[in-house]
C-alpha positions in Angstrom: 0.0 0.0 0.0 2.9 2.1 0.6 4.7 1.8 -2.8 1.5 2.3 -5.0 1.7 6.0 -6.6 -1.8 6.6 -6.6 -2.8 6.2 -2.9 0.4 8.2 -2.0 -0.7 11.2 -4.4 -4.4 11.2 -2.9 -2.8 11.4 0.6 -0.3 14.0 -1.1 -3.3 16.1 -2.4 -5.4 15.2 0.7 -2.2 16.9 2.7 -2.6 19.9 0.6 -6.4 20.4 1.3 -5.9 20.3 4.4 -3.2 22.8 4.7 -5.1 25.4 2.2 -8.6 24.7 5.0 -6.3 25.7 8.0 -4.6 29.1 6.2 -7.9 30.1 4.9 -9.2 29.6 8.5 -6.1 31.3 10.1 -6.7 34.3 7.7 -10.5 34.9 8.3 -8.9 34.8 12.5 -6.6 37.2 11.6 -8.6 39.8 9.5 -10.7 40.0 12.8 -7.9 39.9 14.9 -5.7 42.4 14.3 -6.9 46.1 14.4 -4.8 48.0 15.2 -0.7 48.1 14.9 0.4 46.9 18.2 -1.8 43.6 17.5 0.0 43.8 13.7 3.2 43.9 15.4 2.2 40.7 17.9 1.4 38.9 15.3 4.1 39.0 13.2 6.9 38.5 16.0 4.6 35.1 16.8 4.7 34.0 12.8 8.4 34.2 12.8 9.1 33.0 16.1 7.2 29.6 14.9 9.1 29.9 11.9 12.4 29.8 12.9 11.4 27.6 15.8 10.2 25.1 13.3 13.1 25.7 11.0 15.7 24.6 13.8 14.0 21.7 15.4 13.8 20.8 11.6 17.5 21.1 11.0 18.1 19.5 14.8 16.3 16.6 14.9 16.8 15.5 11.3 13.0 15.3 10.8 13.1 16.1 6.9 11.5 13.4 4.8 13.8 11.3 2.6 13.3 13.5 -0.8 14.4 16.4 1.0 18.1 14.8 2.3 21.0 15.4 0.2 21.9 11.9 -0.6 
């Protein structure tokens, strides 16, 4: 089940749906949530704190999938 190319593309697009639901939610959230500059300012400090928070537990823990290792 692993190795057949069609079940691992519908979990690959089923992946991407899921990823588009939770930005389009997170943006409706924000368009009400930030209204003036100081809230502006909060939440962009947060977004790039989890970025680069994700960034180096990536790079840490070695958590990249296979295709993404230089070989």
């Amino acid at each position: 089940m692993h190795d057949n190319p069609k079940i691992e593309a519908a979990f690959m697009s089923i992946r991407a749906t899921v990823v588009a639901l939770i930005v389009y939610a997170a943006c409706k959230i924000g368009k009400t949530a930030i209204v003036d500059k100081p809230a502006a300012l909060l939440v962009g400090i947060t977004l790039a704190l989890l970025y680069s928070a994700e960034i180096l537990y990536i790079r840490r823990c070695s958590l990249q999938p296979a295709r993404w290792r230089a070989s």
